[in-house]
C-alpha positions in Angstrom: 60.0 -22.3 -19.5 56.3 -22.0 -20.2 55.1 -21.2 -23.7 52.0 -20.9 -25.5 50.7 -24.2 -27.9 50.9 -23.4 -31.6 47.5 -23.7 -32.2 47.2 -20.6 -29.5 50.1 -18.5 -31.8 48.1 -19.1 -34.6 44.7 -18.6 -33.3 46.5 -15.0 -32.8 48.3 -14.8 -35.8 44.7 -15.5 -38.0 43.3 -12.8 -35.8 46.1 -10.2 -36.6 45.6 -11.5 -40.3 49.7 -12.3 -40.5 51.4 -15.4 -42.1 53.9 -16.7 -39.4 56.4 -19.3 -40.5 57.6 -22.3 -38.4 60.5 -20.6 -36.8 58.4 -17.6 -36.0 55.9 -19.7 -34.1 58.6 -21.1 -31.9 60.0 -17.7 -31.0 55.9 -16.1 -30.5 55.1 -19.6 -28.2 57.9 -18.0 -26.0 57.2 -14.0 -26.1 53.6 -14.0 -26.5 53.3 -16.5 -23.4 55.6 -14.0 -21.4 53.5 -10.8 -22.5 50.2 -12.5 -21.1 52.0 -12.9 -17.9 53.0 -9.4 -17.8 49.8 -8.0 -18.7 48.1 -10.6 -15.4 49.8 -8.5 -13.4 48.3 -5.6 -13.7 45.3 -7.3 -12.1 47.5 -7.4 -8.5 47.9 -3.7 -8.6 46.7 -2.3 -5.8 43.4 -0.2 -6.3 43.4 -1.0 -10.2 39.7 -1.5 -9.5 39.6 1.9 -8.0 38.5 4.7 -10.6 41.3 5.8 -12.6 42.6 9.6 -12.5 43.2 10.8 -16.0 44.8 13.8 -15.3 45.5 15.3 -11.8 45.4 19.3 -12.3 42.1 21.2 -13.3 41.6 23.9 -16.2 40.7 26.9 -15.4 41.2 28.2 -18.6 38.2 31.0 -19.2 37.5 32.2 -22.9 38.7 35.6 -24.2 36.2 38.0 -24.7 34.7 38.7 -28.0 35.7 42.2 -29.3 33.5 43.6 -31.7 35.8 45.5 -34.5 35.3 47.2 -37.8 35.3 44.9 -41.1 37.6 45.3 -43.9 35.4 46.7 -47.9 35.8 44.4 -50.6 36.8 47.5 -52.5 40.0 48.3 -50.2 40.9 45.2 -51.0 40.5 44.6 -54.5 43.6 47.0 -54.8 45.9 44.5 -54.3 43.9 41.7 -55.9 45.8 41.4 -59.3 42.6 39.7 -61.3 38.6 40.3 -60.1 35.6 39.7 -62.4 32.8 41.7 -59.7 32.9 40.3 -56.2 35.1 37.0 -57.6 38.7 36.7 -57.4 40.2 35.0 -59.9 43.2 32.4 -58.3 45.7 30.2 -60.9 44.4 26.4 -61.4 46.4 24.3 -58.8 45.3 21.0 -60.4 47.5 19.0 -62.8 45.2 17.7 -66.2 
């Protein structure tokens, strides 16, 4: 069973900035060792070099048009606007002192 030296699990361990007791080290010399090995194969993929295809459909998605429509007066709605000093609503204090 090949493993990884404890210096190498700490080297790692300093470099994810996380204290790793003795036992841990034992058990990472073993699963860190094996997730290198997985992570070589990827390199006997065939046509990993190739260029990568993100996604394999194409948008056509076109923009809606822009319809031009009538605005709304202040003064229409100011009706159901319970407190208004001019063009300023006045809204309740949502902040906690």
């Amino acid at each position: 069973m090949e493993k990884l030296t404890k210096e190498e699990v700490m080297h790692v361990s300093d470099l994810a900035r996380i204290y790793v007791s003795e036992e841990e080290i034992e058990n990472y010399q073993v699963e860190l060792k094996q997730l290198l090995d997985d992570v070589e194969k990827i390199k006997d993929v065939k046509g990993y070099d190739d260029e990568i295809l993100i996604a394999p459909t194409e948008h056509t998605v076109t923009p809606r048009e822009d319809i031009e429509k009538d605005t709304v007066d202040f003064n229409d709605l100011k009706v159901n606007i319970p407190n208004t000093f001019g063009n300023f609503v006045e809204v309740p204090v949502m902040i906690n002192e």
